[in-house]
C-alpha positions in Angstrom: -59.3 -2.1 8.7 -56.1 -1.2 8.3 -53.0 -4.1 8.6 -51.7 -2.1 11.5 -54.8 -2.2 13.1 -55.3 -5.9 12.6 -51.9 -7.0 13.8 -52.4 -4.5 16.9 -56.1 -5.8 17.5 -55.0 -9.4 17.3 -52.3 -8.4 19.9 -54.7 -7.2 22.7 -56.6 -10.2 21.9 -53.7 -11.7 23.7 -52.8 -9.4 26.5 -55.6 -8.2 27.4 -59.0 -9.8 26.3 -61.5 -7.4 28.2 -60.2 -4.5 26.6 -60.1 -6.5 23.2 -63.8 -7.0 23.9 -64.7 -3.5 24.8 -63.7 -2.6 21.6 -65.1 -5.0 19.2 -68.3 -3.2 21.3 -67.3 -0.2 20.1 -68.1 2.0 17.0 -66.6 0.6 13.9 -64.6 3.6 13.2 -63.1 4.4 16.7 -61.9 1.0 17.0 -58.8 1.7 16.0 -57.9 4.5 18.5 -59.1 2.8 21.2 -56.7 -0.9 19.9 -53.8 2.0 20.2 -54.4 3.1 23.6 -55.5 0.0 24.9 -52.4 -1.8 23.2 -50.2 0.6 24.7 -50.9 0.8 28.4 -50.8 -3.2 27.9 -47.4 -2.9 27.0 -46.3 -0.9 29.3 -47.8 -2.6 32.1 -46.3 -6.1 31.3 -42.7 -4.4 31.1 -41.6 -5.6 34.8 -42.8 -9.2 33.6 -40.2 -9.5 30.5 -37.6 -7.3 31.9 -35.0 -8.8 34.9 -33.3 -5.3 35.7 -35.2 -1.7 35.7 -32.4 -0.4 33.5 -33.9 -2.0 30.7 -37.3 -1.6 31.3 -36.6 2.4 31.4 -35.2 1.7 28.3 -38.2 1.0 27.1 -40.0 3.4 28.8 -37.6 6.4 26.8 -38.3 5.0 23.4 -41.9 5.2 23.7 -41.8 8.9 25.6 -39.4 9.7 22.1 -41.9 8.3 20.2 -44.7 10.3 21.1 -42.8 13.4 21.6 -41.6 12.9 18.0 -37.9 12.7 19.1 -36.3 11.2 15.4 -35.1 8.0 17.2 -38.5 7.1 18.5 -39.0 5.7 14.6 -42.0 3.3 13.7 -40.6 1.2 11.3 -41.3 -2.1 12.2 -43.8 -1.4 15.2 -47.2 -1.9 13.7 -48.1 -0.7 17.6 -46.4 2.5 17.5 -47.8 3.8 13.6 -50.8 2.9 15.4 -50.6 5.3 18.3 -49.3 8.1 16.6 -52.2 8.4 14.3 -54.6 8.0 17.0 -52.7 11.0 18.5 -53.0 13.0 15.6 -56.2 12.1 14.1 -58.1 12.8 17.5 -55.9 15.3 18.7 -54.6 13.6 22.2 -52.8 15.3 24.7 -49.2 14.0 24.8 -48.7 15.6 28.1 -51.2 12.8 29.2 -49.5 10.1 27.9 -45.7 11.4 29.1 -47.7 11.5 32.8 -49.0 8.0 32.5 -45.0 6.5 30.9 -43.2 8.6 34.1 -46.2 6.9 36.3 -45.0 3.2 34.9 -41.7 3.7 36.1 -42.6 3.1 39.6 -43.4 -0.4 38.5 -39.8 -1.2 37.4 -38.8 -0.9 41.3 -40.0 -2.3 44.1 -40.5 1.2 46.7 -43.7 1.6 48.6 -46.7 3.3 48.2 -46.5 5.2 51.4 -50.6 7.1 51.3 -53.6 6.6 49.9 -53.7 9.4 48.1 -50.0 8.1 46.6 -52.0 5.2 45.7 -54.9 7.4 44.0 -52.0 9.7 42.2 -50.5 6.6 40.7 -54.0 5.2 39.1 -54.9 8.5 38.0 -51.9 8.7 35.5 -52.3 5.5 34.4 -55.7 3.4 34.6 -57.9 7.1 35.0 -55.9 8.7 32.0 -56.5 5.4 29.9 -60.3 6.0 30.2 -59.7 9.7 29.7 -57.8 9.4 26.8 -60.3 7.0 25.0 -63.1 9.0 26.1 -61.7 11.9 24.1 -61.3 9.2 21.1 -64.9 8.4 21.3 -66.7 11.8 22.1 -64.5 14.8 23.2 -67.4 17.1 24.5 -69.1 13.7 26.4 -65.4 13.0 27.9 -64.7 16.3 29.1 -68.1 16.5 30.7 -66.9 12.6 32.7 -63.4 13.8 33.5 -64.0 13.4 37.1 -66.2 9.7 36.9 -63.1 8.8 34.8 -60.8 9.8 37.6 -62.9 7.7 40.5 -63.2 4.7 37.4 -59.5 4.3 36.7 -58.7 4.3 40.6 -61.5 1.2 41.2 -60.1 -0.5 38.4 -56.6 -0.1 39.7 -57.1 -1.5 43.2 -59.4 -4.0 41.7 -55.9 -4.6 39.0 -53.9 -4.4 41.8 -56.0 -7.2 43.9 -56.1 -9.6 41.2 -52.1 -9.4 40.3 -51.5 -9.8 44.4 -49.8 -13.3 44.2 -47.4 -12.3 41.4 -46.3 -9.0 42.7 -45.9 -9.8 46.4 -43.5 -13.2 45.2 -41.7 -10.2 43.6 -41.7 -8.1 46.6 -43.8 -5.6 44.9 -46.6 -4.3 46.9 -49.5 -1.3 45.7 -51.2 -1.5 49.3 -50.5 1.6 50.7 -48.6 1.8 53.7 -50.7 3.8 55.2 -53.6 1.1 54.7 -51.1 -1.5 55.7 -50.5 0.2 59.5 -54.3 1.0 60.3 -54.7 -3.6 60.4 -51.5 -3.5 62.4 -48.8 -4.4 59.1 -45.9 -3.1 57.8 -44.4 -3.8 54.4 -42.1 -6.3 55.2 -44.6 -7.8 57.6 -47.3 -8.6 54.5 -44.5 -9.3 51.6 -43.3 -12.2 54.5 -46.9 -13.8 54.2 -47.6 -14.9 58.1 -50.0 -12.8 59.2 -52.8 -14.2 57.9 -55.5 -12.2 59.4 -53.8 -9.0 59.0 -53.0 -9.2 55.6 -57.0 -10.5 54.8 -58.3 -7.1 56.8 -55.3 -4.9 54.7 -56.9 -6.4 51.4 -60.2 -6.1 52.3 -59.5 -2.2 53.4 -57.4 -1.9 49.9 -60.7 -3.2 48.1 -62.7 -0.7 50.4 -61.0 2.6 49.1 -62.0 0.8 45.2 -65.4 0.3 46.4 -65.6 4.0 47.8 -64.4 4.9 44.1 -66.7 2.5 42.1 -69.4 4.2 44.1 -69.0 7.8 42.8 -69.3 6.7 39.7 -72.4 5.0 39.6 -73.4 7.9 41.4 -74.5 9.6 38.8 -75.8 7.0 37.2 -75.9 5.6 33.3 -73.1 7.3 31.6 -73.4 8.8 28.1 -73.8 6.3 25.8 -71.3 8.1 23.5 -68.0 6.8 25.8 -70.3 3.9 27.1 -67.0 1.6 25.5 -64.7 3.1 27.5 -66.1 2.4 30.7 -67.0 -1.5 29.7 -64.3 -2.8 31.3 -65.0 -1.2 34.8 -68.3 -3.0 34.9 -65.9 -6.4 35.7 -64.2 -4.4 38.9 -67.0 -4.7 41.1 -67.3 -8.3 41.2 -63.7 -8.2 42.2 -64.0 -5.8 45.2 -66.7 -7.2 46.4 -65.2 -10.8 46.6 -61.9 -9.3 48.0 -64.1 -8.0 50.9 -66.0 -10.9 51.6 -63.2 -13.7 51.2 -60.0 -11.7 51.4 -57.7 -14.5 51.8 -58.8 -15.9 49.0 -56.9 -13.6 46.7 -53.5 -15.2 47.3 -55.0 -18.9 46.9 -57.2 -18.8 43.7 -58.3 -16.8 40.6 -61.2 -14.1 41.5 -62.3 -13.0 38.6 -65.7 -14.3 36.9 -65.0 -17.1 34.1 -64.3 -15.6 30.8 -68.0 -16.0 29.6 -69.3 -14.4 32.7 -67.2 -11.5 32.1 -68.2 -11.1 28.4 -72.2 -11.3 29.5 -71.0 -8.5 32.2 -69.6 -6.0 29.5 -72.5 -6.6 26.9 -74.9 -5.8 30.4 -73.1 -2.6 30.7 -73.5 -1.8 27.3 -77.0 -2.1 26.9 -77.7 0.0 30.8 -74.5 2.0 30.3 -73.7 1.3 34.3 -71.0 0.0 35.7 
C-alpha cells in the first residue's frame, strides 16, 4: 500500500465509514481506486458543511475540475487525495467527462434553489451517487460495469433519496431541501411550507412519497437479481438504503426526531450479507 493510499484510506475511515468498509471488502489491488473515488465524492459532498458562502465552495469546486482536466494549477503537491485520483484515472482509464458531470452536479449544493421535478431530482443523483457506482464499477471490472450501467443508474438514485432522508434535519435547518417540488405539491406543500416545519402530517406523507420514488429505484435493481460478483464492492453500500426507505415509509416523522440508520455493527453484518448473496 502505498502512503497516499494509506493517508487517503485512513481519511474515508473518517468521513465516510460504509464506503471505507466496502472497500476493505474489496480485492486487494483495486482498493486503492475505489479509496480515490470514494474519498473524493466525500469531499465534495461535505463542501456546504465547511464553507459559509458558495463563492468559496466553487472555489473548490474549480481546483478539483483543473485537477482532473490537467489544468497546471490543479497541482498535487501536498494532496495525498488528489495524487491519488489522478492515478486511478489513468491506471483504469476513467472518463473525466464523468467526473466534470458529477463536480458541475455538486454545485447545486452550495445554494439553496429547489428541485422543481422528479426527474430533476433523478438527473442530480445520476451525476453524482449513479456515476460514483459507475465509475468504481469500471475500476473493478470494465466489461461487468458496462453490462450494469443501467442497475447503477436506478442504485445511485435509491441511495440518494435514502442520503437525502437521512441528512433531512441538517439540510432543512439550512433551508436546503432535495424533495422535489413536484413531490412536495401532490401532499398539499410547498417549499416554504415544509422548510417552516408545521405541517406535520404533510411533510410525514412528502417524505414517505420522497422514500417511495427510492423504493421504486431499489426495486429495479434487485430486479435482476445477484449482481456480478466482479463489482459486488461497488454496490455494498446500497444494501444499507433499504432499511432506510423502508423506515422512512413506515415512521416518516421520525426522520427529523432521531437517527434511522441501523447501528454501526448492524450495518457492517448488512454489507458482509451482501457480499456473500451479491443482492442488495
Amino acid at each position: 500500500m502505498s502512503d497516499n493510499e494509506a493517508i487517503c484510506l485512513a481519511g474515508l475511515r473518517d468521513t465516510d465509514r460504509d464506503r471505507y468498509l466496502a472497500t476493505l471488502l474489496s480485492p486487494a489491488d483495486k482498493r486503492a481506486g475505489l479509496t480515490a473515488l470514494y474519498g473524493f465524492n466525500a469531499e465534495l459532498a461535505r463542501i456546504r458543511d465547511v464553507v459559509r458562502e458558495p463563492l468559496p465552495g466553487e472555489v473548490r469546486l474549480q481546483y478539483w475540475r483543473d485537477l482532473v482536466s490537467g489544468v497546471e494549477h490543479g497541482e498535487t503537491a501536498g494532496n495525498p487525495l488528489g495524487a491519488l485520483l489522478l492515478e486511478t484515472i489513468r491506471r483504469h482509464d476513467l472518463p473525466v467527462e464523468a467526473l466534470l458531470r458529477m463536480l458541475d452536479a455538486r454545485i447545486f449544493d452550495l445554494y439553496d434553489d429547489p428541485i422543481e421535478s422528479r426527474g430533476m431530482f433523478e438527473g442530480y443523483a445520476g451525476d453524482t451517487a449513479s456515476a460514483l457506482i459507475q465509475l468504481s464499477s469500471l475500476v473493478l471490472a470494465p466489461e461487468e460495469a458496462a453490462n450494469c450501467a443501467e442497475r447503477a443508474g436506478h442504485a445511485g438514485v435509491a441511495q440518494a433519496v435514502a442520503g437525502a432522508i437521512l441528512l433531512l434535519p441538517r439540510t432543512r435547518a439550512r433551508g436546503q431541501l432535495y424533495i422535489p417540488v413536484e413531490i412536495l405539491n401532490a401532499v398539499g406543500l410547498d417549499r416554504e411550507g415544509f422548510l417552516a416545519g408545521e405541517d406535520h402530517p404533510r411533510m410525514s406523507a412528502a417524505v414517505e412519497a420522497f422514500a417511495g420514488l427510492g423504493r421504486e429505484h431499489l426495486a429495479k435493481v434487485r430486479d435482476g437479481g445477484a449482481l456480478p460478483a466482479a463489482i459486488m464492492p461497488t454496490y455494498l453500500p446500497v444494501a444499507l438504503v433499504g432499511p432506510v426507505l423502508d423506515r422512512a415509509v413506515r415512521r416518516p416523522a421520525c426522520v427529523f426526531e432521531e437517527e434511522i440508520r441501523a447501528p454501526q455493527w448492524r450495518r457492517q453484518l448488512l454489507l458482509m450479507w451482501a457480499a456473500v448473496w451479491r443482492r442488495v
